[in-house]
N, C-alpha and C positions, 0 to 999 in steps of 0.2 A: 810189157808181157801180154800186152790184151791182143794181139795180132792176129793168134788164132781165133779170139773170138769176135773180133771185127769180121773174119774171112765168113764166121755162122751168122752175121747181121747181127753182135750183140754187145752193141754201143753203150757205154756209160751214162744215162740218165734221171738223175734224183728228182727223186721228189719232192717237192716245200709246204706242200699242202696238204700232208698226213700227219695226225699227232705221232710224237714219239711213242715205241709201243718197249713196255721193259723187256727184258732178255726175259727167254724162258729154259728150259731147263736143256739140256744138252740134247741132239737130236741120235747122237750112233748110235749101235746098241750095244750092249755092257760088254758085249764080248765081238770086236769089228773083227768080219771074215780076213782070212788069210787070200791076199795076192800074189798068184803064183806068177812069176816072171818068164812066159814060152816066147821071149824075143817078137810080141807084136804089142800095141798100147794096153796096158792094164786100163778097165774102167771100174773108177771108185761104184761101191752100192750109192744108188740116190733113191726114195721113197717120196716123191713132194705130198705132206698133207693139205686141209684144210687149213690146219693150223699156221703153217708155212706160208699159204697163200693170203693168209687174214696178215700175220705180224709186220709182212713185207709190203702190205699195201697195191697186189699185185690185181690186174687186170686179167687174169685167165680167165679164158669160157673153154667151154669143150671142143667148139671151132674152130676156136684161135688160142691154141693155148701158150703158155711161157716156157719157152727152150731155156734149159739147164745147163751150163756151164763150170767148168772146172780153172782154174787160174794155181797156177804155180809161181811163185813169187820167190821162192829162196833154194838153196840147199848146201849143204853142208857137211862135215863128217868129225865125228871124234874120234877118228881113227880105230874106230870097234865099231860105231852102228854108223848109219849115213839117214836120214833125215832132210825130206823136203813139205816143205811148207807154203798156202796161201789158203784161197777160201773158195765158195761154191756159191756161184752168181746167177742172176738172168739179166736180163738184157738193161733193168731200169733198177735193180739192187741186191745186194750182198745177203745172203740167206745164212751162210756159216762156215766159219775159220775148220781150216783142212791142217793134220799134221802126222807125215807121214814117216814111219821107220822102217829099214832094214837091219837085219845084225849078220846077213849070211850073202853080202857085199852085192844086192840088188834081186838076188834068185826067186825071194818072198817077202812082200812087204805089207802093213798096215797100216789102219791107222791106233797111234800110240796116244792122244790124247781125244777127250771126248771133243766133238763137235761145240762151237760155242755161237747160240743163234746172234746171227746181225753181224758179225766180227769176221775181220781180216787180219793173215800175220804179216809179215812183212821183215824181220829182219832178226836173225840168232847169230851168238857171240859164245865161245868155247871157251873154257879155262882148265887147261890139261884135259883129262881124259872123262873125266868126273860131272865137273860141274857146265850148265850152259843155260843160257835163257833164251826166248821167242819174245818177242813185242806184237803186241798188237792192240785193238780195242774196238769199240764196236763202231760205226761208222755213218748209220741211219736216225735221221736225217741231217747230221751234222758228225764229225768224230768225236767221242765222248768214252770216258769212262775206261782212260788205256791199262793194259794189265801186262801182266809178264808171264809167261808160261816158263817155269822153271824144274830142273832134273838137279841132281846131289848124286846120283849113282848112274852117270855115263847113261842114262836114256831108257834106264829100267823103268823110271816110273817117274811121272810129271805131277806138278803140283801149281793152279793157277792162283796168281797174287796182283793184287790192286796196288794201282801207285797213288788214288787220292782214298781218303777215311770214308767219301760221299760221292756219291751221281755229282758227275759233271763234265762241262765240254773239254775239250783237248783230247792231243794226240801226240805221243812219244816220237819227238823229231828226232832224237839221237840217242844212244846208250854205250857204258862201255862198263866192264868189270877189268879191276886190276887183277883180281885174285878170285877165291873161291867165296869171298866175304864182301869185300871192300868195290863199289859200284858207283856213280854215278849217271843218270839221265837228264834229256830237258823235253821236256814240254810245252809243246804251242798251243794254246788257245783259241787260236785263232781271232782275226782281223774284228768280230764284231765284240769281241770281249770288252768288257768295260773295266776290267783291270789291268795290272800291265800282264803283258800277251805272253812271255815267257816263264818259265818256273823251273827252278836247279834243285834237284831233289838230291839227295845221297841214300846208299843201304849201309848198313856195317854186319849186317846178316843174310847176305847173299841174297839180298832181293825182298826176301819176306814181308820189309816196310822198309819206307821211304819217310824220309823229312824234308823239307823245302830249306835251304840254303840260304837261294837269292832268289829275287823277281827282276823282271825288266821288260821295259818296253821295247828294246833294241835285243836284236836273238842272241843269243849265247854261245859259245864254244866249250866243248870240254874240251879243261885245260891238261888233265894225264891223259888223253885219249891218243893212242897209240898208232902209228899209219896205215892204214889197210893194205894189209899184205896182197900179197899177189893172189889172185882166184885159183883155188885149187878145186872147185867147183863147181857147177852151173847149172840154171835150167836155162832149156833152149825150147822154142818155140819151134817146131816141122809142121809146115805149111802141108807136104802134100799128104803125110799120114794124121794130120789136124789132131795133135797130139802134144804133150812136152815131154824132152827127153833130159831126162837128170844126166849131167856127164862129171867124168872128172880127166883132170889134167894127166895125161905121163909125156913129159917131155914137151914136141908143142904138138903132141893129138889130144884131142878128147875122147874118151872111150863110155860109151853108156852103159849104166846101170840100171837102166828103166825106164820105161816111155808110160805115159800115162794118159788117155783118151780126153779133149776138151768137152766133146758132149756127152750130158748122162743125163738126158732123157726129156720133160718137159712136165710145168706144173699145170693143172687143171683141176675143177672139180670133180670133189670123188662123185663114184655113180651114185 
């Protein structure tokens, strides 16, 4: 999905030589402007602070400052709101998880959950109309600390939840809800862990908390995890309007509900 922001020169590269900095407090603001849909890319509001530029470990000057980027990574629909998801990058890190709604099928859209500094989403799962969750977790300088953004009332209102009790590394490899209760995920640790690298959590309250199952050092499968249906969804990457267009399937076209612009803007020192 980074294609467009390869074509703005804004290559993935971390850093290893920044201490980790903790999350801070949500970046939107309590009430996110309304997106009005007049058939050319919506651009999200972006404001880069000081603060932004400090937790990211970022190199702006006034000269040369940090292009801002936008990344779409999911979408999806409960059949009442539709919802697309990723986060807000520059060229060397992950600034904050993006999550986006409709309920008036693409016309006006927002954002529905606040901004979560450092974190990316990457992957939501629907149970009837009602219930769904978002994965994701923070990312800088290693993946750590995955959560679940989760709804109970179709998308009226989100509530985020932790999968470990404590700070720590991993990242939500997989997830699946049978129902609006009963859930399973796994989590990778990753390669330099010194325990086994896997971990099989379960909810029995739709997400709220997790317990660990099983560990292992060889990865896991979830075992009810259901086939993935056909995509009735997408975002799509448009090179020449350098934009993402959320579509959905009728028959075999795709029809768009909203383009959304990859650049929004650049960080630097304030004056």
């Amino acid at each position: 999905m980074r294609c467009l922001a390869i074509l703005l020169l804004a290559g993935v590269s971390w850093s290893q030589d920044q201490p980790p900095v903790p999350p801070a407090p949500p970046q939107a603001p309590a009430t996110p402007p309304v997106l009005t849909n007049t058939g050319k890319p919506m651009t999200l509001p972006f404001q880069c602070t000081a603060e932004d530029i400090r937790s990211a470990g970022l190199d702006c000057t006034e000269d040369d400052p940090c292009p801002v980027y936008l990344e779409l990574s999911l979408a999806e629909s409960s059949g009442i709101r539709i919802f697309a998801a990723g986060n807000i990058h520059t060229a060397s890190a992950t600034l904050y998880s993006v999550l986006l709604g409709t309920d008036d099928n693409g016309q006006s859209w927002r954002e529905v959950f606040d901004r979560v500094r450092g974190a990316s989403l990457d992957r939501i799962q629907f149970s009837g109309t009602d219930s769904a969750w978002v994965s994701g977790g923070l990312v800088y300088p290693l993946p750590h600390d995955p959560f679940l953004i989760v709804t109970s009332d179709g998308g009226k209102s989100w509530r985020q939840t932790s999968i470990f009790s404590e700070p720590g590394l991993g990242a939500i490899q997989q997830f699946s809800f049978d129902d609006s209760k009963t859930g399973a995920l796994i989590v990778d640790h990753g390669a330099a862990s010194d325990d086994d690298r896997y971990e099989l959590y379960e909810s029995l309250d739709g997400g709220d908390s997790w317990t660990i199952k099983e560990t292992s050092v060889k990865p896991f499968k979830l075992k009810r995890a259901p086939p993935a249906p056909a995509a009735e969804w997408r975002v799509r990457a448009d090179a020449p309007t350098k934009s993402y267009h959320v579509e959905h399937r009728q028959g075999t076209r795709w029809l768009g509900v909203g383009a959304f612009s990859v650049s929004l803007g650049v960080c630097k020192p304030p004056e």
